[in-house]
C-alpha positions as CSV (number, residue, x, y, z in Angstrom):
1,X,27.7,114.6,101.7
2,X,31.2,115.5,101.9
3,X,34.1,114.0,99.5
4,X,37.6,114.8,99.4
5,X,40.1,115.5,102.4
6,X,40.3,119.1,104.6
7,X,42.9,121.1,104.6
8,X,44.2,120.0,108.1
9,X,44.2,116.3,106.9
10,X,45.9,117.3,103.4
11,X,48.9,119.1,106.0
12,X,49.4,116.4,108.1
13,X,49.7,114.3,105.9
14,X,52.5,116.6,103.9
15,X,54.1,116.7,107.9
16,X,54.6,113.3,108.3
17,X,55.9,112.9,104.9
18,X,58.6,115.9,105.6
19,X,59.7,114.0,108.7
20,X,60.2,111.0,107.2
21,X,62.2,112.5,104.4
22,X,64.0,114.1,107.1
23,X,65.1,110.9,108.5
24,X,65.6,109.1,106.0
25,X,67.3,110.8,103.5
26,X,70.6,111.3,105.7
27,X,70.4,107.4,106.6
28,X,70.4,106.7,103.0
29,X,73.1,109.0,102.4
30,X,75.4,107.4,105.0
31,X,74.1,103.7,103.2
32,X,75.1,104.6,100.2
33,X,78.8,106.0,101.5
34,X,79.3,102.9,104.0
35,X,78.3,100.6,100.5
36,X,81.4,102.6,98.3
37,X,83.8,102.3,101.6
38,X,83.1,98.6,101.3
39,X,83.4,98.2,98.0
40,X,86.6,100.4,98.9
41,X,87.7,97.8,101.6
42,X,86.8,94.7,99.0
43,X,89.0,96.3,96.5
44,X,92.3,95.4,99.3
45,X,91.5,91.9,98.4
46,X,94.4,91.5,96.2
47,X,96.6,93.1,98.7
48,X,95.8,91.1,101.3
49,X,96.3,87.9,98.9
50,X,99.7,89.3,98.3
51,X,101.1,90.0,101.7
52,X,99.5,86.9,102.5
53,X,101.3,84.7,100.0
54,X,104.8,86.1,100.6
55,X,104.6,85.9,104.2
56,X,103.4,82.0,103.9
57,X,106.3,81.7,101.6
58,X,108.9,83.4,102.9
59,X,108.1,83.3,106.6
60,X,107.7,87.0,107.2
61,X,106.2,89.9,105.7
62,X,107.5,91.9,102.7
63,X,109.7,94.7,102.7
64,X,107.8,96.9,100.8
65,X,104.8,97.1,98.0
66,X,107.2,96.2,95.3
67,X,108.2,93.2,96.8
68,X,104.7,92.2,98.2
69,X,103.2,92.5,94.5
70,X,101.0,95.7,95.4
71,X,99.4,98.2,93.2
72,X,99.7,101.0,95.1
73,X,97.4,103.4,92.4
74,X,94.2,100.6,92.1
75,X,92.0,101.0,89.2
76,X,88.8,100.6,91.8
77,X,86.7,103.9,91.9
78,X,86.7,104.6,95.5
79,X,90.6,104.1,96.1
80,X,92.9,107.1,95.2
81,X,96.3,104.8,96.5
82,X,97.3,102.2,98.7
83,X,100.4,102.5,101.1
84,X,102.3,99.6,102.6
85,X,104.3,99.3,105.9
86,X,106.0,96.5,107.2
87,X,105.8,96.7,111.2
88,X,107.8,93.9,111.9
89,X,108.5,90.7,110.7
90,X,105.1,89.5,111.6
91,X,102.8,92.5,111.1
92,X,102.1,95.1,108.3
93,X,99.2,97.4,107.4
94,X,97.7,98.1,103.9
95,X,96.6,101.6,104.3
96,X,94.0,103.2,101.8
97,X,93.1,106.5,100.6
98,X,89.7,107.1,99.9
99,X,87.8,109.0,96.8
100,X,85.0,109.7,94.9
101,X,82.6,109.0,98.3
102,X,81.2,112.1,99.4
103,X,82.9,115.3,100.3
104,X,83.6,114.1,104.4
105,X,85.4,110.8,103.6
106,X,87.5,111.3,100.4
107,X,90.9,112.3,100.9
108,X,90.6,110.0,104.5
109,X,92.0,106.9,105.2
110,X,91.5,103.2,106.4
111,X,93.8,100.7,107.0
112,X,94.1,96.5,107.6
113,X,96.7,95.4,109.7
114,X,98.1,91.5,109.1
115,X,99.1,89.5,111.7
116,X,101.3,86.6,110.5
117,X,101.2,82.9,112.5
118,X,102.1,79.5,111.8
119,X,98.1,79.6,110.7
120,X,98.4,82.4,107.8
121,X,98.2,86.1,108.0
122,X,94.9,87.3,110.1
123,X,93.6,90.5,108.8
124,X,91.8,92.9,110.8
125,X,90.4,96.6,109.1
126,X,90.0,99.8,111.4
127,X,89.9,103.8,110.8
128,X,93.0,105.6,110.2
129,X,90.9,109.3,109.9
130,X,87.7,108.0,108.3
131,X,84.3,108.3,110.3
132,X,83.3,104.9,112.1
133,X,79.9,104.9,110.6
134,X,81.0,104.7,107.2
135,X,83.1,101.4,108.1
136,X,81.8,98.1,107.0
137,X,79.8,96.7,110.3
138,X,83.3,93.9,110.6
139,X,85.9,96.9,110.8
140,X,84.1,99.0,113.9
141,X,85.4,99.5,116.7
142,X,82.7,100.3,118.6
């Protein structure tokens, strides 16, 4: 009577378990980058609370980041600094540089562009040079 596995069942079984760590360790890699670039993308909160506030108050958007309130060098891990730019009266964009995420996104940048109404400021996030898979699922594109 036989006990124990063969050698062919002992290698498949180490096959399968390369291929899945071959799938899945990339796809955890990109998790764990797309969870810092949101964390990234939460820490604009206050930003957005700003621009939103002046722009409610005043009836357009701010000048500049002084006058908007902004902390353009955040404390948050995963933002190096945060640039402001007024389009027009009714639209700026928060732009922010990325760090500390993985050797492909830091140094690249994401931005969230307000649109001011009667209604409030409407924000919408997209990819200035950052990779679309590493954007929260609400600021793809595609």
């Amino acid at each position: 009577m036989q006990k124990g596995f063969t050698l062919i069942e002992l290698m498949i079984v180490i096959a399968i378990i390369g291929i899945l760590a071959a799938i899945a360790i990339p796809a955890y890699t990109d998790y764990t980058a797309r969870a810092k670039i949101t964390e990234a993308v939460g820490a604009l909160a206050s930003a957005k609370t700003s621009v939103s506030e002046y722009y409610t108050s005043m009836g357009k958007m701010p000048a500049d980041a002084a006058a908007a309130g902004i902390n353009t060098a955040p404390a948050g891990s995963y933002v190096d600094n945060v640039a402001y730019a007024k389009t027009s009266d009714t639209v700026s964009t928060v732009t922010a540089t990325i760090k500390n995420v993985n050797s492909t996104a830091d140094t690249k940048k994401f931005k969230l562009t307000g649109t001011g109404s009667v209604a409030g400021v409407t924000w919408a996030c997209a990819t200035v040079d950052l990779d679309q898979k590493y954007l929260p699922a609400n600021c793809r594109s595609t």
